[in-house]
C-alpha positions as CSV (number, residue, x, y, z in Angstrom):
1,X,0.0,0.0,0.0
2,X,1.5,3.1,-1.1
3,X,1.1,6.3,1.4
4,X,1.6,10.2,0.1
5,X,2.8,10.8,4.1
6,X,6.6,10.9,3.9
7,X,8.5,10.3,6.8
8,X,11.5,12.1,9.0
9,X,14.3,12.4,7.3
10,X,17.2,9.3,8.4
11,X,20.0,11.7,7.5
12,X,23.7,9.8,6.2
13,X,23.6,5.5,6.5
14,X,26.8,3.9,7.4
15,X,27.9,0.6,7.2
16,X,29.1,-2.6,6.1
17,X,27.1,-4.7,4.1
18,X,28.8,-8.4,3.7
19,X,27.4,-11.6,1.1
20,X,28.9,-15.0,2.3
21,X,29.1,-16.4,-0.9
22,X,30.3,-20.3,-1.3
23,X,30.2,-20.1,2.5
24,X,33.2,-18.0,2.8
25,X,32.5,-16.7,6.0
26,X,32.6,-20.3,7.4
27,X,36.2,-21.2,6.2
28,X,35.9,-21.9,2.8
29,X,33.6,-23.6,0.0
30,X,31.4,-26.0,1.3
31,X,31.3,-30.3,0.9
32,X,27.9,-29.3,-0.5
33,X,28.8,-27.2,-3.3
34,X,30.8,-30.2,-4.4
35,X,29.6,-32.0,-7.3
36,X,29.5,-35.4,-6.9
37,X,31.3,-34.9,-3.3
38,X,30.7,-38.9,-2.1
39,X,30.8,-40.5,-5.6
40,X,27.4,-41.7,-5.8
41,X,26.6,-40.6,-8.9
42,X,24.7,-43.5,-11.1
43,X,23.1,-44.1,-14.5
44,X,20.0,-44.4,-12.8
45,X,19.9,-41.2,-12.3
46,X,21.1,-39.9,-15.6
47,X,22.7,-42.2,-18.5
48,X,25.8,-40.2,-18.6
49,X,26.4,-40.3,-14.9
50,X,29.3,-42.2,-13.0
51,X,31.2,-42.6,-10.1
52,X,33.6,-40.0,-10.9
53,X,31.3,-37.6,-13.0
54,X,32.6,-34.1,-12.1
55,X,35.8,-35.6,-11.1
56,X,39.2,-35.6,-12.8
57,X,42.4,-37.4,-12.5
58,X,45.4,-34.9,-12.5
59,X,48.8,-36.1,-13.0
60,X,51.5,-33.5,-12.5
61,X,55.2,-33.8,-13.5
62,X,56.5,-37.8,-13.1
63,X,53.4,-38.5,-11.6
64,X,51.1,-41.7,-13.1
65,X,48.0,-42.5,-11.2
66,X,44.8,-44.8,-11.2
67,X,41.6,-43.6,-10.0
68,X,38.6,-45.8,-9.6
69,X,35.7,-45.6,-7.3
70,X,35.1,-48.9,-5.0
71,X,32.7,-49.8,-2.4
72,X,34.2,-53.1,-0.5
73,X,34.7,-51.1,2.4
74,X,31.5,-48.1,2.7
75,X,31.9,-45.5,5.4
76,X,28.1,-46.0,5.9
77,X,25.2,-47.3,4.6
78,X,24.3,-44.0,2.7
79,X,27.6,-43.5,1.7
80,X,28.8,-47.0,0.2
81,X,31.5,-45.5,-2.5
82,X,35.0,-43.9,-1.9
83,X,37.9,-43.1,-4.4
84,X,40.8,-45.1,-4.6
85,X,44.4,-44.0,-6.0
86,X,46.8,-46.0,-7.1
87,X,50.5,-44.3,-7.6
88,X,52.5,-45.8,-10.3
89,X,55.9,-45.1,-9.8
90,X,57.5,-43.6,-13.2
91,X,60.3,-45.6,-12.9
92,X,60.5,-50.1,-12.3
93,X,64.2,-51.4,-11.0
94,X,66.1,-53.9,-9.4
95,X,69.8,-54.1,-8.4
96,X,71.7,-57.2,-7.8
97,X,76.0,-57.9,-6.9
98,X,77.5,-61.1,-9.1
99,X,79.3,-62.1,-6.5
100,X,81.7,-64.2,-9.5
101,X,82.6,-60.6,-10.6
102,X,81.8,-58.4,-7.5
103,X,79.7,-56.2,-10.5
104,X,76.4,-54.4,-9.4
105,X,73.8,-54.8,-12.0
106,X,71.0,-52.3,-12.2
107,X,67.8,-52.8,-14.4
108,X,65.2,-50.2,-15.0
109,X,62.0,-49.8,-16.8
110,X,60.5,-46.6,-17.4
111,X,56.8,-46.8,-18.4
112,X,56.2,-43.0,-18.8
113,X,55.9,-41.4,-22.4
114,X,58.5,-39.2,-21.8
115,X,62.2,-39.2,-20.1
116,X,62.9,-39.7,-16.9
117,X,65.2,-38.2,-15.1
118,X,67.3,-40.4,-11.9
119,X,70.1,-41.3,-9.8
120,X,72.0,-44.4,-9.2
121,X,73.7,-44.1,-6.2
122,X,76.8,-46.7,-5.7
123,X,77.3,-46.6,-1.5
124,X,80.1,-47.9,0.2
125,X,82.1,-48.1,-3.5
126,X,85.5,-46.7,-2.5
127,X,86.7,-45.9,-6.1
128,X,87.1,-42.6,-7.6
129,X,86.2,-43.7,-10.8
130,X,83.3,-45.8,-11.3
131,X,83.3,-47.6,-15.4
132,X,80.2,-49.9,-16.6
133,X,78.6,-50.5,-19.2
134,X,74.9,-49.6,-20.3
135,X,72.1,-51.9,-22.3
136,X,69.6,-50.1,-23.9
137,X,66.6,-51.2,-25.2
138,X,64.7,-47.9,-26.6
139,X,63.5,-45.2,-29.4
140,X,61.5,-48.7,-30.7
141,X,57.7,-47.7,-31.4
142,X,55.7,-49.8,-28.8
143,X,53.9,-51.8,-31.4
144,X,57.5,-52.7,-33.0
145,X,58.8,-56.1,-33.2
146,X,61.5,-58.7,-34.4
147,X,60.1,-61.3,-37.5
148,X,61.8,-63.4,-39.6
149,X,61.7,-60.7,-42.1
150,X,63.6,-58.0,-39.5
151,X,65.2,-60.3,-37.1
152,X,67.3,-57.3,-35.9
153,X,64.7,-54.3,-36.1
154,X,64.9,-54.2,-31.9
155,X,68.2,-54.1,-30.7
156,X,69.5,-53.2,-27.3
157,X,72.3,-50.5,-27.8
158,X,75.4,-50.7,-25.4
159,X,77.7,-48.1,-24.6
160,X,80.6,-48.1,-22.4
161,X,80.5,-45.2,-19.4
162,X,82.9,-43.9,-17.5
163,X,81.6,-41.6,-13.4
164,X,83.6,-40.1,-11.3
165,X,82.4,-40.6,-7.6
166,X,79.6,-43.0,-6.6
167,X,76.9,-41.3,-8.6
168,X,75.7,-41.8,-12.1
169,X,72.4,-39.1,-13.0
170,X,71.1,-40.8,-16.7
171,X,68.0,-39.8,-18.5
172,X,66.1,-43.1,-19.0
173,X,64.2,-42.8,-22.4
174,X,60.3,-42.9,-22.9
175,X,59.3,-46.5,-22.9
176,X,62.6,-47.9,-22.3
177,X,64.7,-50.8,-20.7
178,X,68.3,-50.3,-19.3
179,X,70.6,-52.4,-17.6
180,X,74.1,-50.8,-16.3
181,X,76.3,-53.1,-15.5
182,X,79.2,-51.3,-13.3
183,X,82.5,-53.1,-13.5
């Protein structure tokens, strides 16, 4: 109901006015705004829904990671699925002494599609010069192999090496096997 009357005047209005959006005031976004936020999204609901709709794996650097959403164990009955992550390390390797020779061999496999950076630390070697040889299997397409057409199209390379101190840093190709054999 509008009124002609007008009222006393309130003269100036200070003050602070303050919108807690996304629940700021409370420390931060809340669970709820989170899509998805227990993983019980289901084509039941919607045909393109799943366990990990709104969710994305990230992999940063070296990093290689499984995610998959699982429910042997629930935290409760309304909340029976949880994310599981698996970290694959970028590197596989082994080391062994031939005790004939007293030579440490060291065999790595890197998965990654791209180089891999790593140390091979030698302790208690009290040498100041470290030699060995290195077997390379690499720079081979993944869906390459030997026939009796190319019997010699995959090749391991081998190249002698030479460190000084008890450390050798190598850059293990993409998709690669090496073995370094240190003498």
């Amino acid at each position: 109901m509008l009124t002609k009357e007008k009222g006393e005047e309130m003269g100036d209005l200070f003050g602070i006015f303050f919108e807690d959006l996304n629940h700021a005031a409370d420390g931060g976004l809340s669970a709820e705004l989170v899509q998805n936020r227990s993983f019980e999204f289901n084509p039941i609901d919607n045909k393109d829904y799943h366990g990990l709709t709104a969710w994305e794996k990230v992999e940063r650097g070296n990093a290689i990671a499984e995610i998959s959403v699982e429910n042997d164990y629930p935290l409760n009955v309304k909340n029976t699925n949880y994310l599981t992550l698996n970290v694959i390390d970028p590197l596989y390797y082994s080391a062994s002494l031939e005790s004939s020779t007293g030579d440490v061999i060291v065999k790595v496999v890197n998965v990654q599609d791209q180089p891999v950076t790593a140390q091979i630390v030698l302790e208690d070697i009290e040498k100041e010069t470290i030699v060995g040889t290195i077997f390379e299997m690499s720079g081979y397409e993944l869906s390459d192999e030997n026939s009796f057409d190319t019997p010699k199209k995959i090749l391991p390379k081998q190249k002698d090496i030479t460190i000084t101190g008890n450390t050798l840093n190598y850059e293990f190709p993409k998709h690669s096997i090496t073995v370094v054999r240190f003498h």
